[in-house]
C-alpha positions in Angstrom: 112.5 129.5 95.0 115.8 129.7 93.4 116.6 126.9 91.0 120.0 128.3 89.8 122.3 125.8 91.3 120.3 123.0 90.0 121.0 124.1 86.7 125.2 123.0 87.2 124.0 119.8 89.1 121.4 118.1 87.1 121.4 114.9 85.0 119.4 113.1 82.9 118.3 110.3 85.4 118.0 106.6 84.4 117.6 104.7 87.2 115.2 104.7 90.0 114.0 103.5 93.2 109.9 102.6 93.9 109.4 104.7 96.9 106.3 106.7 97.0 106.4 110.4 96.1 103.8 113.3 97.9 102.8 114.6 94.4 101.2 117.9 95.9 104.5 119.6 95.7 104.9 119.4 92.1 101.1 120.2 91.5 101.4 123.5 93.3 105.0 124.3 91.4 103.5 123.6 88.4 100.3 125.5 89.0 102.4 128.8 89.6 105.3 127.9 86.9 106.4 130.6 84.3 105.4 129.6 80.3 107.3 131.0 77.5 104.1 131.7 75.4 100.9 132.7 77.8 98.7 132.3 74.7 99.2 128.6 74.9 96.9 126.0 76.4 98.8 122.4 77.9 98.1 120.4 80.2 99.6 117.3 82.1 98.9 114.4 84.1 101.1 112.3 86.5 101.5 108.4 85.5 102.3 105.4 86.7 104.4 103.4 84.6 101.8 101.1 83.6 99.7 103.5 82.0 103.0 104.9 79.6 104.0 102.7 76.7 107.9 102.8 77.0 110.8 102.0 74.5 113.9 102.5 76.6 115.3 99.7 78.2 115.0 101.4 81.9 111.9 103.0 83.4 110.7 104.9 86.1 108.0 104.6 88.5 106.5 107.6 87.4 105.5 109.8 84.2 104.8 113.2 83.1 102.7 113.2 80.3 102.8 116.3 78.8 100.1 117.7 76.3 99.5 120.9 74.4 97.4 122.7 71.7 99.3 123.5 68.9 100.5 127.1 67.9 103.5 128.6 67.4 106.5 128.1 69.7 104.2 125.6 71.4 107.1 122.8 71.4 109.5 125.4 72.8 106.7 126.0 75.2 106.6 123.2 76.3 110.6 122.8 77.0 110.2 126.2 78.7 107.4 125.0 81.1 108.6 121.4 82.0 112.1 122.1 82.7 111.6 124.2 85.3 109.8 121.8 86.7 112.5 119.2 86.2 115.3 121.7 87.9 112.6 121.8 90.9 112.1 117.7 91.0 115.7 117.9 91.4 115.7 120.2 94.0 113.4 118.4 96.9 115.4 114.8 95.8 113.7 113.6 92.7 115.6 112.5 89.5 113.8 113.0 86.0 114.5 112.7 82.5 113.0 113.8 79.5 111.7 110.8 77.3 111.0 110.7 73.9 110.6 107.2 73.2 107.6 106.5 75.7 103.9 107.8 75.0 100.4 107.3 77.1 98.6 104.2 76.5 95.6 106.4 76.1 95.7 107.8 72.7 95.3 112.1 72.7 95.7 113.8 69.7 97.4 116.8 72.3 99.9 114.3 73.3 103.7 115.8 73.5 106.1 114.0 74.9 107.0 112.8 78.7 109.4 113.0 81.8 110.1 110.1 83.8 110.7 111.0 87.3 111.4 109.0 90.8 113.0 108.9 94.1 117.0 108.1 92.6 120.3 108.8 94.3 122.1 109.0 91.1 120.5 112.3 90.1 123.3 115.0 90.0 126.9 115.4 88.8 130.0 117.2 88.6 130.7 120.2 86.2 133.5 118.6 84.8 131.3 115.6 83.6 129.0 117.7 81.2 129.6 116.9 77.8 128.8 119.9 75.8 130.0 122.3 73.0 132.2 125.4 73.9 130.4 128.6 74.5 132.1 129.7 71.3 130.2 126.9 69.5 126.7 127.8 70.5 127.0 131.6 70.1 128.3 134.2 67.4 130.4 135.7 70.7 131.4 133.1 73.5 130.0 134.5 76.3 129.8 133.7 80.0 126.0 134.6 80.6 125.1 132.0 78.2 126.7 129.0 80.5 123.0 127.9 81.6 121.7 127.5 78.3 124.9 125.5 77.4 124.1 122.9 80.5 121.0 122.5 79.3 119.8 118.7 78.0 118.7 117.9 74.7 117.5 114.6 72.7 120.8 112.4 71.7 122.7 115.1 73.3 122.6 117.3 70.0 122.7 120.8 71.4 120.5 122.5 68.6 120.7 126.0 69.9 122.6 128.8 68.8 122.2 132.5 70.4 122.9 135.7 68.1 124.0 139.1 70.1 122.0 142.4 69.2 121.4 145.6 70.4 118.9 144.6 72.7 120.2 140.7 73.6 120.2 138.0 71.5 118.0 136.3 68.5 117.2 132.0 69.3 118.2 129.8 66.5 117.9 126.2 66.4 120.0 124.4 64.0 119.2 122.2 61.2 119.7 118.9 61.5 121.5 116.8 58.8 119.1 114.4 56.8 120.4 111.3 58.8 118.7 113.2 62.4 116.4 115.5 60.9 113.5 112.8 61.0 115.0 111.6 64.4 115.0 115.2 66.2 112.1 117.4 64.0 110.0 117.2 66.9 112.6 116.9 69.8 114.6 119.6 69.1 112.2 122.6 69.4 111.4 121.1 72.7 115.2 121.2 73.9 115.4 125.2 72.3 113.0 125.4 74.8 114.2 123.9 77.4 117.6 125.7 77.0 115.6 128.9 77.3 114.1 127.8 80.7 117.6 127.4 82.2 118.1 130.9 80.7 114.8 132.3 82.5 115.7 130.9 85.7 119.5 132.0 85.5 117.7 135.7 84.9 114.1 135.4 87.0 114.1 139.1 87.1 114.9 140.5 83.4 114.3 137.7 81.2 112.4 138.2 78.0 110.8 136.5 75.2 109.5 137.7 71.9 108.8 136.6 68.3 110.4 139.4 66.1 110.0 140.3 62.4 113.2 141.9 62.0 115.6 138.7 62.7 118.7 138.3 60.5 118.1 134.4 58.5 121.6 132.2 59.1 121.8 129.4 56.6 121.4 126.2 58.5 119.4 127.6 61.6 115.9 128.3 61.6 115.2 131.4 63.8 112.6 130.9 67.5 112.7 134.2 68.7 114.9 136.7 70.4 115.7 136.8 74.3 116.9 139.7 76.7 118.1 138.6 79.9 
């Protein structure tokens, strides 16, 4: 399934109709869906919203709850996992959007983070409507491949990832956070490194590669994830 052009059409979805969704689609996507670490156990569950405790002043009919055992990259993980699956909600008519201020009303310690989805028909958008730092911004070269990655969401629209060329493709760095977001985004923003790299695996299906490396060069203010050829 190619979920390329879903990358330059997507949008963070906030509003929603009730209509009733066959769920068995995204079961079988998710059961066949690409991780960024294959040591890591997670696990999810589809909600109503009812069973989700939610802080935004909009909702969805539905929830991802997303859970996870906790090793490294396992937030990145996580992003990786989940927004391919988002890109495919988009792709048979569902809108989603990641949610940080909602968790499960039943309390597990594995808990992540969720995605509220629903039948919407204000799910997609122009190119011109991204808001988004230049490539030259989010790179030590601007570069054109790196387009999916710089479409990607993140929590308060902070962008947190940064891409370093090498021999062999480029070294992951999140940013650091000033001390007025760091609280804010310490957990959110692995999650979007992640989910940046997802838009970079499905832009690159066929050559994409991720590995933790010992030999990365350190940048004051970023905090090295790992290195990626695509």
């Amino acid at each position: 399934m190619n979920l390329v052009n879903q990358i330059y059409l997507r949008k963070s979805c906030r509003k929603y109709d009730d209509d009733a969704i066959d769920m068995e689609p995204i079961h079988e996507f998710i059961s066949n869906v690409k991780p960024l670490n294959e040591e890591i156990d997670y696990r999810y569950e589809i909600l109503k919203k009812d069973d989700v405790r939610i802080k935004t002043p909009w909702s969805a009919p539905y929830y991802l709850a997303l859970y996870s055992e906790k090793k490294e990259n396992y937030l990145e993980n996580i992003g990786f996992v989940f927004q391919q699956v988002s890109l495919f909600l988009q792709s048979i008519d569902i809108g989603s959007c990641w949610v940080g201020m909602a968790s499960v009303k039943k309390k597990d310690p594995n808990f992540i983070i969720t995605i509220a989805f629903g039948k919407s028909s204000n799910k997609t958008r122009e190119i011109t409507s991204f808001k988004r730092k230049k490539l030259s911004e989010i790179s030590d070269n601007s570069d054109e491949r790196l387009k999916p990655a710089q479409l990607a969401p993140s929590a308060i629209n902070s962008q947190p990832w940064y891409f370093k060329h090498t021999d062999e493709g480029f070294d992951v760095y999140q940013i650091k956070q000033n001390i007025l977001k760091r609280q804010i985004l310490k957990k959110w923003n692995p999650i979007d490194v992640g989910i940046a790299l997802a838009h970079m695996y499905v832009a690159n299906e066929k050559t994409f590669d991720f590995k933790i490396k010992n030999d990365f060069e350190e940048i004051k203010g970023h905090t090295y994830a790992g290195s990626m050829k695509i």
